[in-house]
N, C-alpha and C positions, 0 to 999 in steps of 0.2 A: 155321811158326814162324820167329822171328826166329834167328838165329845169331849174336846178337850178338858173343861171346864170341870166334867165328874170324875178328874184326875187333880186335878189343878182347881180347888172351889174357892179362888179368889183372884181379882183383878184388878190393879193400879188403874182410878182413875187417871189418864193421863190423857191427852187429845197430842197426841205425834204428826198426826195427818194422816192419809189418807193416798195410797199408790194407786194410781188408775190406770198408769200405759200415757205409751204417747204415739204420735203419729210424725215421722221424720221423714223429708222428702227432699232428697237434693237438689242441691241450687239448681245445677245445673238442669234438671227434671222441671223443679217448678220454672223455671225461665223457657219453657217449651209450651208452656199452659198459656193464652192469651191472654196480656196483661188486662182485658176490660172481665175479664173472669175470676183472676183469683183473687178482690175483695167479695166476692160473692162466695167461694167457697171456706175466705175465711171466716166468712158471716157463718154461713152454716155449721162447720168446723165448731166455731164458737156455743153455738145453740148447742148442740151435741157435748159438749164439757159440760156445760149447766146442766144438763140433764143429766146426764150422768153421777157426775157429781152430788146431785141432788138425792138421785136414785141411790148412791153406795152408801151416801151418810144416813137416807132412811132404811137400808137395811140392816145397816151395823146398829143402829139406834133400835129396830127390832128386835135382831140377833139376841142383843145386849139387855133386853126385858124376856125372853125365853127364857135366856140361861138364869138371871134373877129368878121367875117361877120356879127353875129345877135344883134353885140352891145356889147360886154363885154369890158369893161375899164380894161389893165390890167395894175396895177402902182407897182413902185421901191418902197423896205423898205426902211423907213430912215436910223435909227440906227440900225445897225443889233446884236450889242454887247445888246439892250437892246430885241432883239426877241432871243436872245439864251438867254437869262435867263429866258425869260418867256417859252421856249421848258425845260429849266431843268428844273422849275416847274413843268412844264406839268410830266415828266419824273419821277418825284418823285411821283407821282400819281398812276401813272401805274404799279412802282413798288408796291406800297403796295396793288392796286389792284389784281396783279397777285402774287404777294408773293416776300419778299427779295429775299432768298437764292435761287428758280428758275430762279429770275428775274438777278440776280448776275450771276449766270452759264450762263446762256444762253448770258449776255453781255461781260464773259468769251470769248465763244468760237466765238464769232461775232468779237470780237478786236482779237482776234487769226488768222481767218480767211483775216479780213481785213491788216494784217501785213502780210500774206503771199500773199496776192493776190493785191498786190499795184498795182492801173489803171493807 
């Protein structure tokens, strides 16, 4: 493992979220699966996120008291209106690395999902 932390003995609270991977399966692919099937696999699909999910945030929540034990300082952001605009920077980077109109759809179907799955 990396030790980043006995390099680096401090950390911005900040909660960014959390990348876990995705599962992408073409249209045309899933329209070969029989339609009395895949609300059952996105049943499962679904149980599989939560766990997950569940899983990465209690390990970074462990992670994140280890390194506390071995000395990590962790401190509050000041202004946070001035680290989101340094994140839409960041943001505008990424798009042009991966491409507008990808990068556009894919924040399409992310604010679509996010509108329907409100926590």
């Amino acid at each position: 493992t990396t030790d980043l932390y006995s390099k680096a003995g401090n950390m911005l609270d900040m909660h960014w979220g959390f990348l876990t991977g995705a599962t992408v399966v073409r249209k045309d692919t899933w329209e070969k699966i029989p339609a009395d099937l895949r609300p059952k696999l996105l049943k499962i699909a679904a149980g599989y996120e939560a766990k997950v999910r569940a899983d990465v945030r209690k390990q970074n929540e462990d992670a994140i008291e280890q390194m506390k034990k071995r000395g990590l300082t962790i401190n509050s952001p000041g202004d946070i209106a001035d680290w989101q605009k340094a994140a839409m920077a960041a943001d505008a980077v990424v798009k042009a690395r991966v491409g507008g109109s990808f990068y556009d759809e894919v924040k399409k179907y992310r604010d679509e999902y996010r509108a329907q799955h409100k926590r």
